[in-house]
C-alpha positions as CSV (number, residue, x, y, z in Angstrom):
1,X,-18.0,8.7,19.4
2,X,-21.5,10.2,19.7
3,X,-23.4,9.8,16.9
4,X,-24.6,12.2,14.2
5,X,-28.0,13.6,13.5
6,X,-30.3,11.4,11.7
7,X,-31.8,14.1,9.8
8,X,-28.2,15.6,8.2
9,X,-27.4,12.1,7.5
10,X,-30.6,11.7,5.4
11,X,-30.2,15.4,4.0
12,X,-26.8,14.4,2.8
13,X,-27.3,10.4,1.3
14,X,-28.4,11.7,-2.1
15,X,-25.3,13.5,-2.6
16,X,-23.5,11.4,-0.9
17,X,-24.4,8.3,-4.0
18,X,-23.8,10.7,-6.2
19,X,-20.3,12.1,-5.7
20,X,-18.8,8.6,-5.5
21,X,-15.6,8.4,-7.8
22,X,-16.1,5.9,-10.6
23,X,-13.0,4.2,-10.3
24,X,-12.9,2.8,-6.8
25,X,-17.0,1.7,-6.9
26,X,-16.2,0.4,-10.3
27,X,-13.5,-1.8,-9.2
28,X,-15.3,-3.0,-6.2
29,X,-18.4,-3.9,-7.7
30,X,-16.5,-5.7,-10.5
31,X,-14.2,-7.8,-7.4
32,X,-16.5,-10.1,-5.9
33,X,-18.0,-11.3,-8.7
34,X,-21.3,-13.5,-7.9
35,X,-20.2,-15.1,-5.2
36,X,-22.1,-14.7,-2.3
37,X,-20.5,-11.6,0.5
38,X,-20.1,-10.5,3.7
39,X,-19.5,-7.1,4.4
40,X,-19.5,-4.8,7.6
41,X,-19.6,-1.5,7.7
42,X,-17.9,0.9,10.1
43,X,-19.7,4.1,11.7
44,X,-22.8,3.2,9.4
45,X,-25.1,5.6,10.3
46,X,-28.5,5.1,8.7
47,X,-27.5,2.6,6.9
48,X,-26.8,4.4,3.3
49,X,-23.6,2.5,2.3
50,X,-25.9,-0.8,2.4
51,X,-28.2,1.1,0.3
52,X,-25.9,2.4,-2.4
53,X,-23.4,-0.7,-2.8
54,X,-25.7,-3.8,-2.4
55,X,-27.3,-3.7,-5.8
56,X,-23.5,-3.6,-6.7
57,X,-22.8,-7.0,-5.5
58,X,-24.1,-10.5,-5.9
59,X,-27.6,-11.5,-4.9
60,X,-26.9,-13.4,-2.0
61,X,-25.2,-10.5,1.1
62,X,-24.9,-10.4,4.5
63,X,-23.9,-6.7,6.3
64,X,-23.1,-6.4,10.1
65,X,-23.9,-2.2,10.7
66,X,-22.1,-1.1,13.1
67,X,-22.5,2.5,15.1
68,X,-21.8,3.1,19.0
69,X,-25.8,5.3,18.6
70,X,-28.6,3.0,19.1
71,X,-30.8,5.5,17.8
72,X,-28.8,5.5,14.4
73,X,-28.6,2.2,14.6
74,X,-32.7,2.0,14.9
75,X,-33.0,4.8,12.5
76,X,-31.2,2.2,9.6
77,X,-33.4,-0.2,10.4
78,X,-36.5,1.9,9.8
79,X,-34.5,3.3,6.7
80,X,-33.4,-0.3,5.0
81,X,-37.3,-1.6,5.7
82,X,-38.8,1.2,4.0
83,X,-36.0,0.5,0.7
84,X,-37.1,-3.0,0.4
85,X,-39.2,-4.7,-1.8
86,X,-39.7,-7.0,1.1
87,X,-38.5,-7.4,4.8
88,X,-38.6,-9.6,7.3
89,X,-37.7,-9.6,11.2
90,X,-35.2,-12.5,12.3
91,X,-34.8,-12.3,15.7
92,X,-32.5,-9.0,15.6
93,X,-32.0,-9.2,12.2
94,X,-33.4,-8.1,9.3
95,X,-33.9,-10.1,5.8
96,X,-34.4,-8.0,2.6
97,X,-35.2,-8.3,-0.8
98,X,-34.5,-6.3,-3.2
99,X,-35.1,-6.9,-6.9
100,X,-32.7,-10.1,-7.1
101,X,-30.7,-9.5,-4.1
102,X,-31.6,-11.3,-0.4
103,X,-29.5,-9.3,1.8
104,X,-29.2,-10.2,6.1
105,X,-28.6,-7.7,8.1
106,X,-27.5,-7.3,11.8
107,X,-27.0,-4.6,13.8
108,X,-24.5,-4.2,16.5
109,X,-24.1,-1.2,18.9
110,X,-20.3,-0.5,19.2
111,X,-17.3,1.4,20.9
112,X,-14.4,1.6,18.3
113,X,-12.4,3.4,20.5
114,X,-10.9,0.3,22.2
115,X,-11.4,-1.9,19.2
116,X,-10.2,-0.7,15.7
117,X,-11.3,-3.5,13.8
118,X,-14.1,-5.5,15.5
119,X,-14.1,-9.6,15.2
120,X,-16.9,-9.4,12.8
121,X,-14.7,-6.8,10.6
122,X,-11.9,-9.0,10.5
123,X,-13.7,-11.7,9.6
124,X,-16.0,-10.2,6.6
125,X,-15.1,-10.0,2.9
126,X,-15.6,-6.4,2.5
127,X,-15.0,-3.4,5.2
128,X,-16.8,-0.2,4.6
129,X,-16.7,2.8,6.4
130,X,-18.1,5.8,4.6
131,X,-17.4,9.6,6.1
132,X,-15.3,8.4,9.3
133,X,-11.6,8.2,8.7
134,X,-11.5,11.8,8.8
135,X,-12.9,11.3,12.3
136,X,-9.7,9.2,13.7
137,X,-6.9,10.3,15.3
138,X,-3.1,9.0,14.2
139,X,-2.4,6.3,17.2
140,X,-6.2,4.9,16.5
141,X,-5.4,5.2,12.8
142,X,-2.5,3.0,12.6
143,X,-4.1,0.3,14.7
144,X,-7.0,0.3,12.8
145,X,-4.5,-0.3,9.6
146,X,-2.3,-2.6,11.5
147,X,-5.0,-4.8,12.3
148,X,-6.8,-4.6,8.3
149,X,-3.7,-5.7,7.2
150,X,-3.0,-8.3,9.3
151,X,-6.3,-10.2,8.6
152,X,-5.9,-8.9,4.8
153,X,-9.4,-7.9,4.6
154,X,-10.6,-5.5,1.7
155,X,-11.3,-1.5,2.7
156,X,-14.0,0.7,0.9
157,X,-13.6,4.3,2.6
158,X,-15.3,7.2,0.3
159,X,-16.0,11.0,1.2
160,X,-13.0,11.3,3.6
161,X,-12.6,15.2,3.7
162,X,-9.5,16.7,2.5
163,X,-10.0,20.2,3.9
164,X,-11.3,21.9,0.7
165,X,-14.6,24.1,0.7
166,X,-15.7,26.1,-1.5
167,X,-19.3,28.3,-2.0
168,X,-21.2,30.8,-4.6
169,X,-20.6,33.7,-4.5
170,X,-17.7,34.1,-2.8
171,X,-17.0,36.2,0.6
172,X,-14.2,38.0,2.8
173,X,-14.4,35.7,5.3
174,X,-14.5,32.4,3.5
175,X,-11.0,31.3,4.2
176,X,-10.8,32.4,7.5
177,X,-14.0,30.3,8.8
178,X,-12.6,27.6,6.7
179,X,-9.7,27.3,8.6
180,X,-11.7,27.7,12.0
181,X,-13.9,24.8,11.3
182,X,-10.5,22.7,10.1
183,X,-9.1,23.1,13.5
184,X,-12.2,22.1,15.1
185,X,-12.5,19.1,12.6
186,X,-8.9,17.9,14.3
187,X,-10.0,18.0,17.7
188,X,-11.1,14.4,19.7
189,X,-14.1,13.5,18.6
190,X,-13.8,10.1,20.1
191,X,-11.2,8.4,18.2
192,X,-8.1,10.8,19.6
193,X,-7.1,14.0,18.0
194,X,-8.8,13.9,14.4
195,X,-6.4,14.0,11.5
196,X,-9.3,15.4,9.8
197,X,-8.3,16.3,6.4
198,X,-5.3,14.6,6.4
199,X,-6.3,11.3,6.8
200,X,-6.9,10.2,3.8
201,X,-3.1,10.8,2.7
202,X,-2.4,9.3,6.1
203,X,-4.2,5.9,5.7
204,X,-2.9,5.3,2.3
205,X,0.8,5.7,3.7
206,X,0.1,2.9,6.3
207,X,-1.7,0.4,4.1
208,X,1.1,0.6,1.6
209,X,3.5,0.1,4.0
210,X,1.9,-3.8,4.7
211,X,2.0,-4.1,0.4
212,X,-1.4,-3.2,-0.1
213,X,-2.8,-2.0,-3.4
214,X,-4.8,1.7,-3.0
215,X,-7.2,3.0,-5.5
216,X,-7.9,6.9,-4.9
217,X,-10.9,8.5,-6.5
218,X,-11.8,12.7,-6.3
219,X,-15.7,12.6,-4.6
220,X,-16.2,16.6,-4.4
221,X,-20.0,17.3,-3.1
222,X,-21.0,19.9,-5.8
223,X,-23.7,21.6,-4.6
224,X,-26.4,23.4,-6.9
225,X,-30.0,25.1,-6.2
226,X,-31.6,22.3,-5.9
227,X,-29.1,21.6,-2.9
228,X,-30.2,24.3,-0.9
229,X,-31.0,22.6,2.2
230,X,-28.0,20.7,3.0
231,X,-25.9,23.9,1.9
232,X,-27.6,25.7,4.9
233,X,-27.6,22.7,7.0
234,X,-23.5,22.3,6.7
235,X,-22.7,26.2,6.5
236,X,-24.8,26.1,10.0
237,X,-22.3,23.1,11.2
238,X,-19.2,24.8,9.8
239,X,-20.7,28.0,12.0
240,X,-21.1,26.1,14.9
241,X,-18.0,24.1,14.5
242,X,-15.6,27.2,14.3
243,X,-17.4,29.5,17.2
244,X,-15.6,26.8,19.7
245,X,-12.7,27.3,18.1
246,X,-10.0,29.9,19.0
247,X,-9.3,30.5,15.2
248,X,-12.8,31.6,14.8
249,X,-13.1,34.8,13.0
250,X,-14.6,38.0,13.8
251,X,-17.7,38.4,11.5
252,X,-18.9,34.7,12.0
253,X,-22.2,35.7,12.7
254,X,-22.6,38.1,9.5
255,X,-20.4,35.3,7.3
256,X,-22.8,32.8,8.2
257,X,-25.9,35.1,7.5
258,X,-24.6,36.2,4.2
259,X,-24.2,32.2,3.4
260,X,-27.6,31.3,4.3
261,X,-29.1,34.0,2.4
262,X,-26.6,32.7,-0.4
263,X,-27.2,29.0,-0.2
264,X,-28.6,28.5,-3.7
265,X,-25.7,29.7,-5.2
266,X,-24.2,25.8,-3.5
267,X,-20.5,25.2,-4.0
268,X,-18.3,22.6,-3.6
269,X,-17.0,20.2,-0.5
270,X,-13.8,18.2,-1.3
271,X,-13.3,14.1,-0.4
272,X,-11.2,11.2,-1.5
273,X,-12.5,7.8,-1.8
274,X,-10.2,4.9,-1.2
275,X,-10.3,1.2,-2.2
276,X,-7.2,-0.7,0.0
277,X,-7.1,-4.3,-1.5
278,X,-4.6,-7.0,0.1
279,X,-1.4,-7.6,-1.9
280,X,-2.3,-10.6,-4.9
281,X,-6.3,-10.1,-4.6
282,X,-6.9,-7.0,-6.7
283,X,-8.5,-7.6,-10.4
């Protein structure tokens, strides 16, 4: 998988915290109680899943991030140093503080093509992986769940897209690039054919199947004035995303001019989050 833009992650992490569904970051925090955690975290990008969930847990954390991009992976580094009250270099490590909390963080650059569910995964107390299910294809999908369940680890996966989009004010040719950008969102991007929206749905089916317990929460980006720059940063994406795609409209051009021009009017951008638990360990 080739990793994302740096910038776009950073434009998005504000919304991203705040669209979270209560229920499954309620339950989490509440499930490890103080006792001290492990956690790795899938696909992790800058690093904004460490940011949001650690003053969630107990005081004492470790994380392994893990992203095949060393430049993301350098980028999180720089990101979770500037967030700290404190930091400190451990060989390739990092050690935080952060009000109460002394968090150790390692980094590890990563093909999760060939390995669904690294050592260091199956080994942790707590699996995240924020934005990336969506990403997966079916065969790469039920190894990834095969494997979770077999070494009945905990999953947090929030702001898997469902396929929904929605913008102010409306226009002809909404639907139609919708759909164009959904068919791009299923091609390979790594992991096989994407599911893309329909992972979410799919995931849950296979966990359930091995007894697992599956909280679902509705995380909809809603998108205002003030959210102006990311709205033109993902109409641009959808843009780009459905010009490669043979479902792409005539009109794109003029649909996405008439969307930039329109971006304070924001809209809406529908995901599910999902907290799988191990059969007998949910609270």
């Amino acid at each position: 998988m080739s990793g994302f833009d740096p910038a776009w992650l950073d434009l998005r992490e504000a919304v991203d915290h705040r669209s979270l569904a209560a229920g499954p970051l309620e339950r989490l925090a509440a499930k490890f109680g103080d006792a001290p955690v492990s956690v790795v975290d899938l696909g992790a990008g800058s690093g904004s899943a460490l940011r949001k969930l650690a003053p969630l847990l107990a005081t004492v954390q470790s994380w392994t991030l893990i992203d095949s991009s060393a430049a993301l992976l350098d980028h999180a580094r720089s990101r979770l140093r500037d967030w700290a009250d404190a930091s400190d270099a451990e060989g390739d490590a990092l050690k935080l503080r952060k009000d109460a909390a002394t968090i150790e963080v390692r980094f590890s650059r990563a093909d999760l093509a060939p390995a669904p569910l690294p050592p260091a995964a199956a080994a942790a107390d707590l699996i995240v992986a924020v934005a990336f299910f969506d990403l997966a294809g079916d065969a790469w999908l039920t190894a990834f769940a095969e494997r979770l369940t077999a070494a009945r680890r905990t999953l947090y996966a929030p702001l898997i897209y469902d396929g929904a989009k929605r913008f102010q004010p409306p226009h002809d040719l909404d639907e139609a690039a919708l759909a164009a950008f959904n068919a791009h969102q299923r091609s390979d991007k790594g992991l096989g054919p994407a599911l893309g929206p329909e992972a979410g749905a799919r995931l849950c089916e296979l966990a359930r199947r091995s007894g697992y317990g599956a909280l679902e929460g509705r995380s909809p980006w809603r998108l205002g004035p003030a959210d102006r720059a990311l709205t033109t940063a993902l109409v641009r994406g959808m843009a780009s995303a459905a010009s490669e795609t043979a479902e792409a409209p005539d009109g794109l051009a003029a649909w996405l001019a008439f969307r930039e021009a329109s971006a304070a009017g924001g809209g809406e951008v529908g995901h599910v989050d999902l907290l799988l638990e191990p059969p007998g360990t949910a609270r």
